[in-house]
N, C-alpha and C positions, 0 to 999 in steps of 0.2 A: 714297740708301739703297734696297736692293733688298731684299723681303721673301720669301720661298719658304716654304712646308710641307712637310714630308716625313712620309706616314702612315703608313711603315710599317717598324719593328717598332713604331714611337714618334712621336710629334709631335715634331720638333726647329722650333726657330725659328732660323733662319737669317739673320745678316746680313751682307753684302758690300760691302763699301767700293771704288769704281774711282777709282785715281788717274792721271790721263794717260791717252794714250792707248795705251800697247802692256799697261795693267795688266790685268788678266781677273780675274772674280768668282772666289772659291772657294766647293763646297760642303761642307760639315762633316755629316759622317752617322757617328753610335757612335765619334766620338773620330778616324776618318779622315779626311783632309784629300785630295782629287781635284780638281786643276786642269779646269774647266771647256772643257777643249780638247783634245775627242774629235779633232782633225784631228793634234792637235800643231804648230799652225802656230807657227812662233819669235816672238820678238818684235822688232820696230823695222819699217820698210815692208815689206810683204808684195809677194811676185811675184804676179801674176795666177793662174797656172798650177792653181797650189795652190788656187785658188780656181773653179775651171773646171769642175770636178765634184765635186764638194761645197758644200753649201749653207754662207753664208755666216752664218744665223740660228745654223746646228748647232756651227759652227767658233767661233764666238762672236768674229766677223770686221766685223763692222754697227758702225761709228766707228772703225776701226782704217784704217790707209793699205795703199793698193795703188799700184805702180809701174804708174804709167797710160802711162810711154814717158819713154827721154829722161832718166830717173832722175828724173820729176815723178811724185809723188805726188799722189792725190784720196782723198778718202774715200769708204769702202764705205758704201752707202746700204742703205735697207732694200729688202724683197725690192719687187718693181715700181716701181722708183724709179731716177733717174739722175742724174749732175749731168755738165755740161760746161764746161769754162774757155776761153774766147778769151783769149790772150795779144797787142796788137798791139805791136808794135813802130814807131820811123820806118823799118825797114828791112824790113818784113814781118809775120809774123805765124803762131802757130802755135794748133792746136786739142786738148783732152786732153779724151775722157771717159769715165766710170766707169761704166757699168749693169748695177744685180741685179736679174738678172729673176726672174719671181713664183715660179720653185721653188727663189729664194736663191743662182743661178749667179752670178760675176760675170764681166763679161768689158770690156776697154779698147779706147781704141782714141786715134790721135794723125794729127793732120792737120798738115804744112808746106807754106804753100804758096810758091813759088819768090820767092827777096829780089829784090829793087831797091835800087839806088844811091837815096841822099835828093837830090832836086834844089830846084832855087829857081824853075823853070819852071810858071809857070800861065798861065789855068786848063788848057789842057789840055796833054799832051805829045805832041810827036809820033806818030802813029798815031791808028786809029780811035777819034772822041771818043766822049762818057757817050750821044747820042741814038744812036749808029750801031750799039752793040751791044746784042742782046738775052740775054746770060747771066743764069744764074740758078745758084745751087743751093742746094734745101732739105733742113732739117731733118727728124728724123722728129716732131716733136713743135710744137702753136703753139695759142694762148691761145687757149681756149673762152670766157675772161670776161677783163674788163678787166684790162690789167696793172696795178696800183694799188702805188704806192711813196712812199717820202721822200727829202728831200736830210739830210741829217746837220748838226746844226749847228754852224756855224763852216768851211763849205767854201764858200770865195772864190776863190781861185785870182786869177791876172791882177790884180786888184781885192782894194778891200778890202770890198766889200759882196756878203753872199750874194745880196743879189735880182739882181745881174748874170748870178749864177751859174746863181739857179732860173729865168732870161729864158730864159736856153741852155738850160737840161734842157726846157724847155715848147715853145722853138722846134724844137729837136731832133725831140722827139715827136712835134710836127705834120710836120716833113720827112717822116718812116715814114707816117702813118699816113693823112698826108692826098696822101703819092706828089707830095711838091712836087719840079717838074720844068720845066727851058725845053726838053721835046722837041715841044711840043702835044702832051704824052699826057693822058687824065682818070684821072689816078691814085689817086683817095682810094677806098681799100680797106676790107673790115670789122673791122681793126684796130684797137684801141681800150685808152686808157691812161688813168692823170691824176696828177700828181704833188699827194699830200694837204695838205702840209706841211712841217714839218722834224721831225726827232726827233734822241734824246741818243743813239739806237744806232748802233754801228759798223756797217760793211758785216760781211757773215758771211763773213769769210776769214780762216781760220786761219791761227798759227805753229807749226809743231810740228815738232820731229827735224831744224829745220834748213828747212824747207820753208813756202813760203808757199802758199797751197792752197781751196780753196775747203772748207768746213765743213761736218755735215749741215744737213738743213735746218730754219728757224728760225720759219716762216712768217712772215718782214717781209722787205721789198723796198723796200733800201737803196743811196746815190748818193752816193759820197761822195768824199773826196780822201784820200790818204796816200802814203806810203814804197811803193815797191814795189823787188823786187830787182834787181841792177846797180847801175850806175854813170853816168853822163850818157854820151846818143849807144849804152848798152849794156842801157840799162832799156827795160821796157816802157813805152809811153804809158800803156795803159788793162789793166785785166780787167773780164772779164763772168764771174759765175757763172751760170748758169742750171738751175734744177733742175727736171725733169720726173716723172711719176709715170704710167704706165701702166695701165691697168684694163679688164677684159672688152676688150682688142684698141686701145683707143683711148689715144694718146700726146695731155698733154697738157702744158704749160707750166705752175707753178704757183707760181716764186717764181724773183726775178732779182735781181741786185745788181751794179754797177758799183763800178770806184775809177778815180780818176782819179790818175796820179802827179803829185803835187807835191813832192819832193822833189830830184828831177834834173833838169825841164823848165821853161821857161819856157812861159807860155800868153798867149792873148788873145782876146779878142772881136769884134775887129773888125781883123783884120789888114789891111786896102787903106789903114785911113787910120792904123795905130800906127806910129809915128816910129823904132820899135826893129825894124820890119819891112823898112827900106830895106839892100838887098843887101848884104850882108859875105858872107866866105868863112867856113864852118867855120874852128875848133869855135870859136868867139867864142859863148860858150850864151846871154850873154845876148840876143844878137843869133837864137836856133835857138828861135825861136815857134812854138807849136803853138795851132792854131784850136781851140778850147772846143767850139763846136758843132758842126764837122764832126768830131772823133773821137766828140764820143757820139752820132752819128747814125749813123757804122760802128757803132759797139759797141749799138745800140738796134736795129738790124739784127739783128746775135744775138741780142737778148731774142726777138725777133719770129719767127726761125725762116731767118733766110739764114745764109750759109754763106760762109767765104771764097774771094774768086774767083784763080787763079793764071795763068790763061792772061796772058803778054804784051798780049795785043792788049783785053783788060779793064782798062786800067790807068788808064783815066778813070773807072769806077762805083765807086759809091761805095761799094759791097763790095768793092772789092781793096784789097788791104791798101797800098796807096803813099802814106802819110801827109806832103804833102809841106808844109816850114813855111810857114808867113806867107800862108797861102793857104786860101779857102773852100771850096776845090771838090768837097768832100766833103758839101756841105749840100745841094745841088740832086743830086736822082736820077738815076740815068741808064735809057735804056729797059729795059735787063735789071732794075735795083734794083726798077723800078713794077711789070716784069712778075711779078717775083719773089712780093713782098708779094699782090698780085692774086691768081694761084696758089695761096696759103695761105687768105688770106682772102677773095677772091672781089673782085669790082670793085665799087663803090658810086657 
């Protein structure tokens, strides 16, 4: 319920019901009824464009979707504010984000970076391994204060017990944070996290118009499992939401949230010694494991401020997007990942 006054010829009290997302407030002034959308933007996902010069506070545009690329939608955040989705896949991986900046512009933007075949070859493949390359690339935005999150409860995955699952999210975070590495690099940077607990909330990803999407923001930062879109071998592994907010020049990171799919993929925690991890050819799924801790050490990567890497010859760190199954190698860093993290937060 939204409250307004209007003083002039009269006090009227006004009240506005929104339902959904493409519904807009109306204002009632002497018996006239005036859609509150000076832009005339239509209703269901909104083009960017339309958004590009004109503010999105005026257009009454702040929770409504914009077509971020690709026919993916994100929602319009408020003015100095952004949010970005990593999508990975086993075959890759793509980037979508939304940001209105402080005079209410919005403007997108969408990253792919080049697929890979899924192979059964570790730990490394052919070509330059995780110590031999130094790539890197960041974000404009990374945590001034601790990332601080839950896991959701009832997310198990592999297992039927969540504390399996909160070992991986804990070890995970120390891979990032503490730059665990066999290059002899000293990696532990001044990134800094801690997982609280569990809680009853969902990760803050939305369904709406058909689209699965990341939400505005909710201020909790949530780790959780569910459905995601596709079909096995066609779904994503993982999303990250990450949403930043901008102020006097300075981007900063201020709330994150992961899922992990459980509905198309099988997982595991220990792929060298799981018995369902000995060589079969696709698609046999339940034989197509994916390591728990090295995707969310990619995907805590995004929280943190890296970027996906696409060059070929990156295909060993653990920022490129080559998820490959029954294999860890995505948990140890490579020289580019430590340098990366270092860079943002400084070496410690």
């Amino acid at each position: 319920m939204k409250l307004q006054w209007k003083s002039k010829p009269a006090i009227t009290l006004v009240i506005a019901f929104t339902v959904g997302i493409g519904a807009l407030p109306v204002l009632a002034t002497g018996g006239a009824v005036a859609a509150t959308n000076p832009c005339r933007l239509p209703g269901g996902i909104l083009h960017s464009e339309a958004l590009a010069t004109h503010s999105a506070v005026e257009c009454g545009a702040v929770g409504r979707l914009v077509d971020a690329g690709d026919g993916v939608a994100l929602t319009v955040q408020q003015p100095g504010e952004s949010v970005t989705m990593d999508l990975l896949y086993p075959s890759g991986a793509r980037t979508y984000s939304s940001t209105t900046d402080e005079k209410g512009l919005v403007s997108v933007a969408v990253q792919t970076p080049a697929k890979h075949q899924p192979t059964n070859q570790f730990p490394d493949l052919a070509g330059p391994g995780a110590c031999d390359r130094d790539t890197y690339e960041l974000r404009d935005y990374k945590w001034r204060s601790p990332w601080l999150f839950r896991t959701t409860w009832g997310t198990k995955l592999a297992t039927n017990r969540q504390s399996d699952f909160d070992a991986a999210v804990r070890r995970s975070l120390a891979n990032m944070t503490q730059g665990k590495n066999t290059c002899g690099l000293r990696g532990k940077n001044g990134a800094s996290g801690a997982l609280l607990g569990h809680t009853a909330r969902q990760g803050n990803f939305l369904y709406a118009d058909g689209q699965t999407t990341c939400g505005k923001r909710d201020r909790h930062s949530v780790i959780d499992e569910g459905d995601l879109p596709g079909g096995s071998f066609e779904a994503t592994l993982a999303w990250t939401c990450t949403w930043s907010e901008t102020r006097h020049g300075v981007t900063r990171a201020v709330e994150a949230d992961i899922r992990m799919n459980s509905a198309d993929y099988e997982w595991t925690y220990d792929p060298a010694n799981d018995p369902k991890c000995i060589p079969a050819l696709p698609p046999e799924k339940d034989r197509w494991r994916y390591d728990v801790e090295s995707v969310l050490t990619h995907e805590m990567g995004h929280v943190y401020g890296l970027v996906n890497l696409s060059a070929v010859e990156d295909l060993n760190l653990t920022m490129y997007p080559g998820v490959r199954r029954c294999t860890g190698h995505m948990r140890t860093l490579g020289s580019g990942d430590v340098l990366g993290m270092q860079a943002l937060y400084g070496r410690r």
